[in-house]
C-alpha positions as CSV (number, residue, x, y, z in Angstrom):
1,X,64.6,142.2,123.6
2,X,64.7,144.4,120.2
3,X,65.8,142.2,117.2
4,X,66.2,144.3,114.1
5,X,64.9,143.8,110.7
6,X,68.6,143.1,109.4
7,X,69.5,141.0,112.3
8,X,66.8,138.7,111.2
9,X,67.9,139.2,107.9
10,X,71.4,138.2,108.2
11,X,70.0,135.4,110.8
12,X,68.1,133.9,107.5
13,X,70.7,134.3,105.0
14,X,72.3,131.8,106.6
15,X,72.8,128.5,104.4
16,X,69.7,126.3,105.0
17,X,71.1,122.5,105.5
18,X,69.0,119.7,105.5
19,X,67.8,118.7,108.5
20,X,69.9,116.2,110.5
21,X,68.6,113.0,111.1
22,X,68.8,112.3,114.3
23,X,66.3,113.4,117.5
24,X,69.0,115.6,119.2
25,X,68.6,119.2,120.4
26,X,71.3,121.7,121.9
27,X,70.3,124.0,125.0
28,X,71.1,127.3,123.9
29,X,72.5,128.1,126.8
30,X,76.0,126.6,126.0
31,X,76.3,129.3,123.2
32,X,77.7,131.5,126.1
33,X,78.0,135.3,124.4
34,X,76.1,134.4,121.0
35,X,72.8,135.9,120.4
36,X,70.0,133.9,119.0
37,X,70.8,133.6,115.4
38,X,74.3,133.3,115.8
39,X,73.3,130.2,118.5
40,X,70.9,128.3,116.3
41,X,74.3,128.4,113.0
42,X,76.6,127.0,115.5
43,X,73.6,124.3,116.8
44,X,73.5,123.4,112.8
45,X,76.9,123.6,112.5
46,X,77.4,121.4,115.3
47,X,74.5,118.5,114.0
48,X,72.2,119.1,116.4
49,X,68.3,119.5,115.0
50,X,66.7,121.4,117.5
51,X,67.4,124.3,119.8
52,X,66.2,124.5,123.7
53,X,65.6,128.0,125.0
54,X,67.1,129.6,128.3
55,X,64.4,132.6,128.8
56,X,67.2,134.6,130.9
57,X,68.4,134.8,127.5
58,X,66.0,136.4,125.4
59,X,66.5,140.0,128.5
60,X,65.5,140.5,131.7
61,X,61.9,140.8,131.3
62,X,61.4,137.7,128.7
63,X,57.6,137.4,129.1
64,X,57.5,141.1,127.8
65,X,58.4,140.2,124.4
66,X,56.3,142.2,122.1
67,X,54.7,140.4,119.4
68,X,56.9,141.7,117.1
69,X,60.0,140.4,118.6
70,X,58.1,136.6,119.2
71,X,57.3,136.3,115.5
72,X,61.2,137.4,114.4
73,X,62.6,134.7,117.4
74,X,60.0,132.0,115.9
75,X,61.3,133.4,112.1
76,X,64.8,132.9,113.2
77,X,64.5,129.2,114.5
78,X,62.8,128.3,111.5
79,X,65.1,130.3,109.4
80,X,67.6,128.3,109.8
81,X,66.2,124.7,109.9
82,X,66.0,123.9,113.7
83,X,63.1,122.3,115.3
84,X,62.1,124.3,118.7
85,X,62.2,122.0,122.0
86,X,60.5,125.1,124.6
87,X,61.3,126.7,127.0
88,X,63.6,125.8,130.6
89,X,64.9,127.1,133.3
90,X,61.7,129.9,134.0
91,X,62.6,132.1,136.9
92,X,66.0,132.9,136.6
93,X,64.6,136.6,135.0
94,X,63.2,138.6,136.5
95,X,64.3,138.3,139.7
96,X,61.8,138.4,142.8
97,X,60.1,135.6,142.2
98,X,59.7,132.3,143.8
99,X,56.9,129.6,143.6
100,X,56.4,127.6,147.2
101,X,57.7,130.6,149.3
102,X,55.4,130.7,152.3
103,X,54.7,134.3,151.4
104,X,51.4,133.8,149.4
105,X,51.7,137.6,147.7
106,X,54.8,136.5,146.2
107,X,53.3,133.0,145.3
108,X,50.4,134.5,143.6
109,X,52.7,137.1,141.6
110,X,55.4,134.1,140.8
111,X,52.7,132.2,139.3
112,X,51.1,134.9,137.1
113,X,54.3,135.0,135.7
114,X,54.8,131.5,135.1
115,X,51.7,131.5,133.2
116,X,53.0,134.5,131.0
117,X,55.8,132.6,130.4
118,X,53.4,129.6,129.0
119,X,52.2,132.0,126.4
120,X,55.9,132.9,125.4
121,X,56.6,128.9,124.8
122,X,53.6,128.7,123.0
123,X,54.2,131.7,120.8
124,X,57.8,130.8,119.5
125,X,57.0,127.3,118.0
126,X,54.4,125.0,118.1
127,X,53.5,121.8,120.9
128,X,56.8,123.0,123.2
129,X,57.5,121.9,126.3
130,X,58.8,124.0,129.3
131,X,61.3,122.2,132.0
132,X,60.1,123.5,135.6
133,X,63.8,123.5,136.9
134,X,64.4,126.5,138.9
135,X,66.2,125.0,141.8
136,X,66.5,128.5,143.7
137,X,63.2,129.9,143.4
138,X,60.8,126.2,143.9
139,X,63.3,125.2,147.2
140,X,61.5,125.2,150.5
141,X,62.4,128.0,151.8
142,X,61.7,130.5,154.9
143,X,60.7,127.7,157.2
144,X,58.4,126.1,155.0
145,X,59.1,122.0,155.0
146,X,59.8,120.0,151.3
147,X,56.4,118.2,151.6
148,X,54.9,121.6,151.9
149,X,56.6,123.2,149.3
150,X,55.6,120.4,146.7
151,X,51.9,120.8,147.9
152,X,52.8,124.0,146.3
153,X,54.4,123.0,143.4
154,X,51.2,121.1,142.7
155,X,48.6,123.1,143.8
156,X,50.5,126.3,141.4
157,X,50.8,124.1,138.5
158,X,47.3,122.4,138.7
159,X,45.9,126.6,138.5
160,X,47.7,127.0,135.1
161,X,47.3,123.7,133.6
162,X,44.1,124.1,131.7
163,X,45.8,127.4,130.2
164,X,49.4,125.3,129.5
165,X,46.7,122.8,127.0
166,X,44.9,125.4,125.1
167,X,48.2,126.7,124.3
168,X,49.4,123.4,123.5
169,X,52.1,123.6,125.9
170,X,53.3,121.1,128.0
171,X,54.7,121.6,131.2
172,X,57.5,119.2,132.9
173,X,58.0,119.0,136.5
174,X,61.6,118.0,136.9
175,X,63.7,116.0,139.6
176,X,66.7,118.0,140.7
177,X,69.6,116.4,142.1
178,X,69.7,116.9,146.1
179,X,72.9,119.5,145.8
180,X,70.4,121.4,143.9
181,X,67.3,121.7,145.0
182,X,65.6,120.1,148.8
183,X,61.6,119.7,146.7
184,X,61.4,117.2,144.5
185,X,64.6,115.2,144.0
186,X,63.1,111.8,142.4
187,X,60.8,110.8,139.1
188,X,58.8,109.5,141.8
189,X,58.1,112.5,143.7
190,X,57.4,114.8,140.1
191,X,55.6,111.8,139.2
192,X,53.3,112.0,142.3
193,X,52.9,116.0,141.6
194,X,51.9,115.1,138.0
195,X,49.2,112.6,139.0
196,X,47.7,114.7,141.4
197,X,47.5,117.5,138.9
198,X,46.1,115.0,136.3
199,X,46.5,117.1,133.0
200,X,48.3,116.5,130.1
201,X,49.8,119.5,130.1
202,X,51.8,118.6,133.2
203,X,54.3,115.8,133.1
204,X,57.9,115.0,133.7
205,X,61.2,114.7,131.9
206,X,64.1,112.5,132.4
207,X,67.2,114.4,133.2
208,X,70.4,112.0,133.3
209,X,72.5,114.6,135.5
210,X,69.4,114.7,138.1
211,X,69.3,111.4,139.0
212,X,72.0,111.3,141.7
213,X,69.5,110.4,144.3
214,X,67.7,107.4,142.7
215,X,68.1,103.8,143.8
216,X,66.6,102.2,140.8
217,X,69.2,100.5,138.1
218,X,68.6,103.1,135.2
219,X,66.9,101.3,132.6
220,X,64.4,100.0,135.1
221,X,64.1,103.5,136.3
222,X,62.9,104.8,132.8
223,X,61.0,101.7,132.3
224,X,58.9,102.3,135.6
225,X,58.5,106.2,134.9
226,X,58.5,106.1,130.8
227,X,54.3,107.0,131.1
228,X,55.2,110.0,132.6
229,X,58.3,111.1,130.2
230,X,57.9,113.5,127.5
231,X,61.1,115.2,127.8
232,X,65.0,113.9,127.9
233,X,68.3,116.0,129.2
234,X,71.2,114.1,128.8
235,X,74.4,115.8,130.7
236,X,76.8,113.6,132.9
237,X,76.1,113.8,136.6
238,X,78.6,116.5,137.3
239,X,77.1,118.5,134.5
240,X,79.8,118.4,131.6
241,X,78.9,117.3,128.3
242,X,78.2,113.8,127.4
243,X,81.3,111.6,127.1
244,X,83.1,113.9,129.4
245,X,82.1,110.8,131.9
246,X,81.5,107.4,132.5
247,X,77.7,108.0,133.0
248,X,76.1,105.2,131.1
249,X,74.5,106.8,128.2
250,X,74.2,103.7,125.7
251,X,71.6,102.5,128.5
252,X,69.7,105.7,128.1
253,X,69.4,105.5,124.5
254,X,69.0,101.7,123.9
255,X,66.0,101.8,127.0
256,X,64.1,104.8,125.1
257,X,64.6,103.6,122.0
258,X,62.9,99.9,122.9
259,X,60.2,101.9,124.7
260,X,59.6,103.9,121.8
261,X,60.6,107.4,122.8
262,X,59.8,109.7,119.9
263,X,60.8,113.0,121.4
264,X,64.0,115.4,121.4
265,X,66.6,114.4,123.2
266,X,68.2,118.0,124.4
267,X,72.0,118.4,125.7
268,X,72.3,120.4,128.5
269,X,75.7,121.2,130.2
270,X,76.8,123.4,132.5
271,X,80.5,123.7,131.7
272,X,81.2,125.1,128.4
273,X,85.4,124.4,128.6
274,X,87.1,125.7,126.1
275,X,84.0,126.9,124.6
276,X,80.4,126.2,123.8
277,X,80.4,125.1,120.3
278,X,83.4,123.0,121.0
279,X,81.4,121.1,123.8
280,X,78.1,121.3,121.9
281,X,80.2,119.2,118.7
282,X,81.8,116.9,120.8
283,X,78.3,116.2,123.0
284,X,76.9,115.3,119.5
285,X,79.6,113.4,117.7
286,X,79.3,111.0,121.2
287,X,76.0,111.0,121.2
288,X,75.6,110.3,117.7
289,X,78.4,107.5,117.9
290,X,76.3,105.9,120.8
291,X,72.9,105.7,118.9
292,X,75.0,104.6,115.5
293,X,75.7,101.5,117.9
294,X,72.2,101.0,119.3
């Protein structure tokens, strides 16, 4: 990805506003068409305080970033007030790659490229944290069984954890809802993966659209896995924005909030009708309207 000197420029001439005050980031994503600048003005625009990064997004090749072109991505975050969340969604670019196929060639190469990816997060903001989604390339695949796969999972991330903490990057092993994704579809299996890697750099996240398959009432759910939680998506369970639903988001926010979450609390949709910054405001001004009442 090339970013020009006057694209950076123009991204930073933008009107610096104060920074919200409120704990809720955008994934940048839902700015469908919009390059990076023009994303992180409508995120402002929109409320939000912090920006999430799809990879896929920054070109097909995004752990080849030259330095050059991490410095001006960092420059245009900061540029225009937003806090940096990480990175999600890894493997969606370049294509090829897939981290608990049986083929251990393509294992080995998958890997080496997550850990790339680890210095990208690290080199666009500082402490990030990258969401290991990537439903199609972490399934069990090729004959391999789901128990076998997350062997996998665990065995890959415990390899790059020591390198995710001296970058100060911290890596979250996500449940995906069973229509997504056969290996790992409850906090309680990421939770196992990120006791057996015991490393601080690998932990999980709470994703409120992935928890489909869990029997637990919700705010005992977060209370039991709330150790392990250093990340929070908040999406309805058939992916629109917040408020879209009836998922029970005042239980989300009232349970983290007595716990004492202090991280970002990132939006992440997957249906961006009529248009992303429309959803993005309306995701906030719920949002925002829900903690208001907390």
């Amino acid at each position: 990805m090339k970013i020009g000197r006057r694209t950076l420029l123009l991204g930073g001439a933008a009107p610096l506003l104060a920074t919200p005050p409120n704990r809720f980031a955008i994934c940048s994503e839902t700015f469908e068409g919009m390059r990076l600048p023009e994303a992180c003005r409508a995120a402002r625009r929109c409320g939000f305080a912090a920006i999430e990064i799809d990879p896929s997004q920054l070109g097909p090749d995004p752990a080849a970033l030259s330095t050059g072109a991490r410095q001006e991505l960092r420059s245009i975050i900061e540029g225009e007030g937003l806090g940096y969340v990480g990175l999600h969604s890894f493997l969606k670019a370049p294509a090829g790659l897939h981290l608990t196929i049986p083929d251990a060639a393509v294992r080995s190469r998958s890997w080496d490229y997550f850990g790339r990816l680890i210095d990208l997060a690290a080199d666009l903001g500082d402490k990030p944290v990258m969401v290991l989604g990537s439903s199609k390339q972490r399934a069990a695949i090729n004959g391999a069984k789901p128990a076998e796969a997350a062997e996998r999972l665990a065995e890959g991330l415990s390899g790059l954890a020591p390198h995710a903490e001296h970058r100060g990057v911290t890596i979250l092993m996500e449940p995906l809802a069973p229509h997504q994704c056969n290996v790992v579809i409850v906090l309680k299996e990421a939770t196992e993966i990120v006791r057996t890697v015991n490393s601080p750099a690998v932990q999980t996240i709470l994703d409120t659209h992935n928890t489909a398959a869990e029997k637990m009432p919700l705010d005992a759910l977060i209370r039991e896995y709330f150790p392990w939680v250093r990340h929070v998506h908040l999406n309805e369970l058939d992916g629109k924005r917040p408020g879209a639903g009836t998922f029970p988001f005042p239980v989300v926010l009232r349970t983290l909030k007595e716990l004492g979450y202090k991280g970002w609390l990132s939006v992440e949709v997957f249906d961006f009708k009529p248009d992303g910054e429309t959803v993005a405001r309306l995701a906030f001004d719920y949002l925002q309207a829900q903690e208001n009442r907390i």
